[in-house]
N, C-alpha and C positions, 0 to 999 in steps of 0.2 A: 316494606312499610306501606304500610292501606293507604288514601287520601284522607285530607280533611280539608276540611273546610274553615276560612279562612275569610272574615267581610270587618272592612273598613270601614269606617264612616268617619263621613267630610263634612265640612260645615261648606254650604254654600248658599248664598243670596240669605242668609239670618234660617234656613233651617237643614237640618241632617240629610244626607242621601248617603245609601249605600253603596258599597261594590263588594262579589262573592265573587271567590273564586278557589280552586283546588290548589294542593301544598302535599309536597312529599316530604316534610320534612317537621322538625318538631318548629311548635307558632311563636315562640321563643328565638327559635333561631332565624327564624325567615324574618321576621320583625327587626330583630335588630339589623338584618343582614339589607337590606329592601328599604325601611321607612326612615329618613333620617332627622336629626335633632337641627332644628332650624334657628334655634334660639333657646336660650335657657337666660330666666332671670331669678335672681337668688332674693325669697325672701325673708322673712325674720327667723322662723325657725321649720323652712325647706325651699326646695326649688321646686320652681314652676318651667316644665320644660314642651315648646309646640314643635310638631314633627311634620313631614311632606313624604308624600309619597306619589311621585312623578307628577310634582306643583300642584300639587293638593293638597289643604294644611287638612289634616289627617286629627282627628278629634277623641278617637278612641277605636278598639276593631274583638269580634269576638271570633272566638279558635273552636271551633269543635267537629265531632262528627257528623252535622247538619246544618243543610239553610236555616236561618234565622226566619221564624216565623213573625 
């Protein structure tokens, strides 16, 4: 399996920072397996769930064959 590319993003002091790094594996499974659910609170009609990934609340992360430009 090729690498891909794999960047987080954190919320810190009120703006986004990334982190990139390589994955040999599919971004589905390294996600779940890596970033965990810190909280989930249920509202009217879904959840809202924030995640960490090594005490980083984790905001969202994109998967692909490239640095994010």
């Amino acid at each position: 399996m090729k690498p891909i590319i794999i960047t987080l993003m954190f919320l810190a002091q009120g703006e986004i920072k990334m982190q990139s790094f390589e994955i040999f594996e599919t971004c589905s499974s390294w996600f779940h397996t890596n970033v965990a659910v810190t909280e989930r609170k249920k509202k009217m009609f879904s959840d809202l769930y924030y995640h960490s990934y090594e005490g980083k609340k984790v905001v969202g992360y994109i998967c692909n064959g490239k640095e994010p430009q």
